[in-house]
C-alpha positions in Angstrom: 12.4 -19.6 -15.7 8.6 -19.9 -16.9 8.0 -22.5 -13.9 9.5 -20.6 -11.0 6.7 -19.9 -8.4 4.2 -22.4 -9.9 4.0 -25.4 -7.8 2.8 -27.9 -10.3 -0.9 -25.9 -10.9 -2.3 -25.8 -14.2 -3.0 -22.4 -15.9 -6.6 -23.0 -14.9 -5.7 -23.8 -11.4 -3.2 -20.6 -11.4 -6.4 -18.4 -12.4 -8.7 -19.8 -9.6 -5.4 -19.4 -7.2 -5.3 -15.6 -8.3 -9.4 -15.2 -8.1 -9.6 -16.6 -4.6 -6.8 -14.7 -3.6 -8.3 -11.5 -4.6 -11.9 -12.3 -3.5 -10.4 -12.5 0.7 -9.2 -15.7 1.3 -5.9 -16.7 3.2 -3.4 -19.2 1.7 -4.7 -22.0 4.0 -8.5 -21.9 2.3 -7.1 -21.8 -0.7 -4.7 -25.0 -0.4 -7.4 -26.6 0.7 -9.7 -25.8 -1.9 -6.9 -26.5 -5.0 -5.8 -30.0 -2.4 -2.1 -28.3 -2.3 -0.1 -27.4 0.8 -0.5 -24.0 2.2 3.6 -23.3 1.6 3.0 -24.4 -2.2 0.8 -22.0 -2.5 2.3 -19.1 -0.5 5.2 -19.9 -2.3 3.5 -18.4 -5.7 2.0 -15.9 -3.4 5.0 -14.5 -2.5 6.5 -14.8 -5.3 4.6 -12.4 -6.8 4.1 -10.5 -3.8 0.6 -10.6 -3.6 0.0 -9.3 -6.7 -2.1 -11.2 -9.2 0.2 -11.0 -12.7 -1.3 -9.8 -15.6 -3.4 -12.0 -17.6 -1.3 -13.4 -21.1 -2.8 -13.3 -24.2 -1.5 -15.0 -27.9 0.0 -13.1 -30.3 -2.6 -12.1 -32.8 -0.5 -13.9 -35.9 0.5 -16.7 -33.4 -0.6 -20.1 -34.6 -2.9 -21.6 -32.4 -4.0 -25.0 -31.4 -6.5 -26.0 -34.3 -3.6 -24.6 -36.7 -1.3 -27.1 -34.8 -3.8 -30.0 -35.3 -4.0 -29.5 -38.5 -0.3 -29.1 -38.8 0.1 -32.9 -37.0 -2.5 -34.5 -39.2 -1.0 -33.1 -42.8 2.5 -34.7 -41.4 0.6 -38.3 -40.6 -0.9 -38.0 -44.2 2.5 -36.8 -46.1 1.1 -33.6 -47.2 4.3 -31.6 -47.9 4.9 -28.4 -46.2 3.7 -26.1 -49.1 0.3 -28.3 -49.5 0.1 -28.1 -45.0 0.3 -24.0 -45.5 -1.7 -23.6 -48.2 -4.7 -25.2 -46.0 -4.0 -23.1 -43.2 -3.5 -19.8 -45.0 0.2 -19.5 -43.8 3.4 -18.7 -45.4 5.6 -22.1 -45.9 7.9 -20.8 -44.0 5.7 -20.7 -40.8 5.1 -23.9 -41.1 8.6 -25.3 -42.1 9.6 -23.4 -39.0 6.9 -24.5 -36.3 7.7 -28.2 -37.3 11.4 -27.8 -37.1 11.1 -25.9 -33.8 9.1 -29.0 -32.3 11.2 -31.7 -32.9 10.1 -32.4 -37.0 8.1 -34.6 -39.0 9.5 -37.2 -36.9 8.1 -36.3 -33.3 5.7 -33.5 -33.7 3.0 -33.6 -31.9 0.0 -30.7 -31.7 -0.5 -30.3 -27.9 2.9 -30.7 -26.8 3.9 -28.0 -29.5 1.5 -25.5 -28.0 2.1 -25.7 -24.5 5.9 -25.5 -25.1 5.5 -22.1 -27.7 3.5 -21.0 -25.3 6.2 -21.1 -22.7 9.0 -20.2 -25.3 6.5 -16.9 -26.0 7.1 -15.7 -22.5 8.6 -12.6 -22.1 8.6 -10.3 -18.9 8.2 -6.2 -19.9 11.4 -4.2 -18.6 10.6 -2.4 -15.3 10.5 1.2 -15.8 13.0 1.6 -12.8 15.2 -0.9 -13.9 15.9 1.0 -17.5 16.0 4.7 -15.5 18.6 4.6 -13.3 18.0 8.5 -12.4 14.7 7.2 -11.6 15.3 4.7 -9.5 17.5 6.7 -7.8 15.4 9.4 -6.7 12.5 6.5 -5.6 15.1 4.2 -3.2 16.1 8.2 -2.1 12.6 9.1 -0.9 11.9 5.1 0.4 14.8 5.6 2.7 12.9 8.5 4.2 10.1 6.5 4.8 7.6 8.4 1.8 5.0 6.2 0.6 5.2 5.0 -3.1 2.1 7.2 -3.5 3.7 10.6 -2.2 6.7 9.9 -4.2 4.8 9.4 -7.5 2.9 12.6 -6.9 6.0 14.6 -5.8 7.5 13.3 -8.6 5.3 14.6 -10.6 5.2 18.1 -8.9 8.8 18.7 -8.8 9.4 17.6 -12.6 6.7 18.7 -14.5 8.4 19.0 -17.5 10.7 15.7 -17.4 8.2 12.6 -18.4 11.4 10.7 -18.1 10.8 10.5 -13.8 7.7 10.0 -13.6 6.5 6.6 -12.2 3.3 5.1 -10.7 3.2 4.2 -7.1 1.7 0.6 -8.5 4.9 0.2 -10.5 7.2 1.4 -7.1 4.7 -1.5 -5.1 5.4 -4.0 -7.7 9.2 -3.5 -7.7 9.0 -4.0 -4.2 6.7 -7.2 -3.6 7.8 -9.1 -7.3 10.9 -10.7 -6.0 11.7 -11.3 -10.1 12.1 -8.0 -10.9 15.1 -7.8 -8.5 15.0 -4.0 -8.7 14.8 -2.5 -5.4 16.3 -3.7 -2.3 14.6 -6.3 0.4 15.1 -3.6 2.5 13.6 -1.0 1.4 10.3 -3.0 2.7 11.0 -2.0 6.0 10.1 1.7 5.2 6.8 1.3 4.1 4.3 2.1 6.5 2.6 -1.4 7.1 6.2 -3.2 6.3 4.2 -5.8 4.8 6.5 -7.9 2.1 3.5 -8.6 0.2 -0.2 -7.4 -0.9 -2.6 -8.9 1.1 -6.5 -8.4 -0.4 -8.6 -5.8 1.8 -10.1 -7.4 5.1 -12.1 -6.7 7.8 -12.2 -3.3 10.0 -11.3 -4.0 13.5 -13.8 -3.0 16.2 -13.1 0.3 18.2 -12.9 1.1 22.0 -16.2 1.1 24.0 -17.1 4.3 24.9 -15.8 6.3 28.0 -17.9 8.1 30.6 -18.0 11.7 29.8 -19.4 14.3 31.7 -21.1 17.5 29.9 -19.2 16.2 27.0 -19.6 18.6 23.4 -21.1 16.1 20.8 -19.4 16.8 17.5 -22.5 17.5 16.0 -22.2 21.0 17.6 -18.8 21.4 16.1 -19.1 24.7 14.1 -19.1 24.8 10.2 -15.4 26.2 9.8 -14.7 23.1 11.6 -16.3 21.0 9.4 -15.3 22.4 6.2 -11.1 22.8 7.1 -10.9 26.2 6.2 -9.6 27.8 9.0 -6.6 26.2 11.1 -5.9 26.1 14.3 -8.3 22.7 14.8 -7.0 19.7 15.9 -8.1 16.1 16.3 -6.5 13.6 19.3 -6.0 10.4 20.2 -3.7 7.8 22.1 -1.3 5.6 20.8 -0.5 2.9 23.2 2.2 0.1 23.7 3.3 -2.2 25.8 3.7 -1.9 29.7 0.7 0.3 30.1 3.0 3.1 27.5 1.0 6.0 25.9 1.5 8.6 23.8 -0.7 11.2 22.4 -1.2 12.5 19.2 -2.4 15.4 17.9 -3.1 16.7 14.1 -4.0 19.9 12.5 -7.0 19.8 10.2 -6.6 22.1 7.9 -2.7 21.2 7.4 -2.4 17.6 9.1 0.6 19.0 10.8 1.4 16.3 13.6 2.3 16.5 17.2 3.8 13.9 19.7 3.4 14.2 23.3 4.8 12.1 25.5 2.9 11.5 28.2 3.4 9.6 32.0 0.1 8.0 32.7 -3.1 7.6 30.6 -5.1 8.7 33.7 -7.0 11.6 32.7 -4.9 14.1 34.9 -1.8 13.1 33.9 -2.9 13.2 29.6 -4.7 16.8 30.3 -1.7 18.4 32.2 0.7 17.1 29.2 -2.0 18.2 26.7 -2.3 21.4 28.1 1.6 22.3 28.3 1.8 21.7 24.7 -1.4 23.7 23.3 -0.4 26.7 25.2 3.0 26.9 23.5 1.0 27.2 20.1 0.7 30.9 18.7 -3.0 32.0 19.5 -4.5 31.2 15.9 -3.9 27.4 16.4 -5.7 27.2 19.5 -9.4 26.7 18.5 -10.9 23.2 19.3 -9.7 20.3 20.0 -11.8 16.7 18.7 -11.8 13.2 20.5 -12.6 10.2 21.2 -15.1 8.7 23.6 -12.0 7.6 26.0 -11.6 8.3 29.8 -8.0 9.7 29.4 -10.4 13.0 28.6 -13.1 13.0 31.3 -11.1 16.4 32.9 -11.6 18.2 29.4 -13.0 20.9 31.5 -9.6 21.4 33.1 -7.7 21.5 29.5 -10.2 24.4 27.9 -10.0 26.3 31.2 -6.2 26.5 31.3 -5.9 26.3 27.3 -9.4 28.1 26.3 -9.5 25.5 23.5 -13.3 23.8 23.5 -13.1 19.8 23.4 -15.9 18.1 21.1 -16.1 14.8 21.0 -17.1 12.1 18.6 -19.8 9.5 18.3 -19.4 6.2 20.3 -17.3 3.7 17.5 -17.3 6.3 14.9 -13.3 6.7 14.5 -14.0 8.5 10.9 -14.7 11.3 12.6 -11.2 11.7 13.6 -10.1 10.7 10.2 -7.1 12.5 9.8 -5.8 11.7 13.4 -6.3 8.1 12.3 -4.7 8.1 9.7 -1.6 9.7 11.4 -1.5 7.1 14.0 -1.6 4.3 11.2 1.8 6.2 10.0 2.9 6.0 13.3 2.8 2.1 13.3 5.5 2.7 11.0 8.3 3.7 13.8 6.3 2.2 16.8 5.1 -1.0 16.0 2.2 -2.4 18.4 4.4 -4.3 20.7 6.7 -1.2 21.5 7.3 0.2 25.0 6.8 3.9 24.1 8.1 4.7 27.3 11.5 3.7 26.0 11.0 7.1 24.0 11.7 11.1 25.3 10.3 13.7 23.7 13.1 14.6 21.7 12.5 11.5 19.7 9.0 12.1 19.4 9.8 15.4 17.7 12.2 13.8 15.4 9.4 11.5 14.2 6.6 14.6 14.1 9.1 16.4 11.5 9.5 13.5 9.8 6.3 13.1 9.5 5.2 16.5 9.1 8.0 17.3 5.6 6.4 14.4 3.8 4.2 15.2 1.4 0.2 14.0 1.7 -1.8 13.6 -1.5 -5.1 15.5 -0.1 -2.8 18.7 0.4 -1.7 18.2 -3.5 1.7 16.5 -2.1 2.4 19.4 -0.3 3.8 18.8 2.7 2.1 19.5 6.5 5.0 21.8 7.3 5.2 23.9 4.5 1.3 23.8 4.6 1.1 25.1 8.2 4.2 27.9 7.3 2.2 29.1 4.7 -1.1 29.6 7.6 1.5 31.5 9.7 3.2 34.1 7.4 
């Protein structure tokens, strides 16, 4: 068992594997730099699932390597095994017991001794979800409707304040996941987690955002009022497009204040056709959650003059490569990944589906509402 996932690395090797891994690099710099193959190495990788294992540390009564030196050398002399434990401050028994479990006087031998109680001393902490089954229950429960380990820990924790006995950490939900030896939650279950990743990958790069459209009498964001800023009032929303294959769009809008979602399905990204679509959903909103409207630099926008004069909601619009300032539409659309993976032909989808995936979306609950949920967030606004 000790040697599964460990491709003939030494414990020194295993650390520098583990700090490498952490630091950035992929599994190919790091084969190179250790001379192994790049599947050796994603082998303990993935085994693991990414997840460096926590550093082991002796006993604090466990003999140690000078004790076992001194151990080998009494034998070679003939000390007996009272005279052996005297010199090392040990109980006979200790002794009598090391040298027994090592093969006796006959084949003992110090470093051979210590590697193997070293493996022997191996011994893997239960998994919290493993010994709660209730637990666990409620966890593979939420998973299957596609909540983040995150949302379920804090829901968790909102739900059953009084029970300590479900409570769990979304680290310990991720590491029942990627750790194929704990063998507590389902393959499957990967699937429905938003980046369906099977392992933890060390935080990379950003990648680069759109050039900037051409905008006419465009609203910098910089004159977006202070209620705006601040997410105090609702009824402001932030946009974007998610696109697939075969020139597919749709658009996505989310409410600041509640990060309530909306999918629009839309026939063209030209800027007539994304304005009219647009501008048929806004106007179905009740009047208090028609305020603004914040987006991107793109051309699918460049008739925003059209969309506040039929919905009276004023379009502002961000700094060139500054998607931050759509943060919460961002973020959504990351979700979205989730059900429409790049490489999808969104036009595949009606807006039926689209609304299935909103309210999906929208009754899960989001950590910077206090794992409330968008939906009951945005029903609390309109009472």
């Amino acid at each position: 068992m000790g040697k599964i996932g460990r491709p003939g690395l030494s414990r020194q090797k295993r650390i520098e594997l583990w700090a490498r891994w952490k630091s950035g690099q992929c599994a190919s710099d790091i084969a190179r730099a250790l001379e192994r193959t790049k599947g050796a190495i994603h082998h303990v990788l993935a085994f693991n699932g990414g997840i460096p294992p926590v550093a082991r540390r002796r006993g604090p009564m466990a003999l140690m390597l000078d004790e076992r030196e001194e151990i080998s050398r009494g034998i070679a002399a003939g000390q007996s095994i009272r005279r052996i434990a005297s010199s090392l401050g040990r109980s006979p028994s200790t002794v009598s017991r090391e040298i027994t479990r090592h093969g006796g006087r006959e084949s003992y031998r110090a470093t051979e001794a210590d590697g193997r109680a070293w493996e022997l001393a191996l011994r893997p902490k239960p998994c919290r979800l493993a010994g709660h089954p209730e637990l666990r229950w409620r966890v593979i429960e939420k998973l299957a409707l596609d909540w983040s380990p995150e949302q379920i820990s804090g829901w968790l924790k909102r739900e059953f304040p009084a029970d300590e006995g479900l409570r769990v950490s979304h680290e310990t939900i991720y590491r029942s996941l990627f750790v194929q030896a704990r063998g507590v939650l389902k393959k499957e279950l990967l699937g429905h987690l938003r980046a369906g990743r099977r392992m933890r990958y060390p935080k990379g790069g950003t990648t680069p955002s759109r050039l900037p459209g051409q905008l006419v009498d465009a609203v910098s964001i910089r004159e977006r009022p202070a209620e705006i800023e601040d997410r105090a009032v609702p009824g402001h929303w932030e946009g974007d497009l998610l696109s697939g294959t075969n020139n597919s769009h749709m658009a996505t809008l989310v409410e600041r204040h509640s990060r309530f979602a909306m999918l629009i399905k839309l026939p063209g990204k030209d800027s007539a056709s994304v304005v009219a679509a647009l501008s048929k959903q806004v106007r179905q909103l009740p009047l208090q959650l028609r305020r603004s409207l914040t987006w991107d630099r793109g051309k699918e926008m460049a008739e925003h003059k059209n969309f506040t004069i039929a919905t009276d909601v004023q379009v502002y619009f961000c700094d060139p490569r500054s998607p931050w300032q759509r943060g919460s539409n961002e973020n959504t659309n990351g979700l979205l990944r989730q059900y429409f993976p790049k490489g999808t032909d969104l036009s595949a989808y009606s807006q039926a589906y689209l609304n299935k995936i909103a309210l999906r979306l929208n009754q899960r609950p989001r950590k910077t509402l206090g794992f409330e949920t968008p939906a009951d967030r945005l029903q609390a606004v309109l009472r």
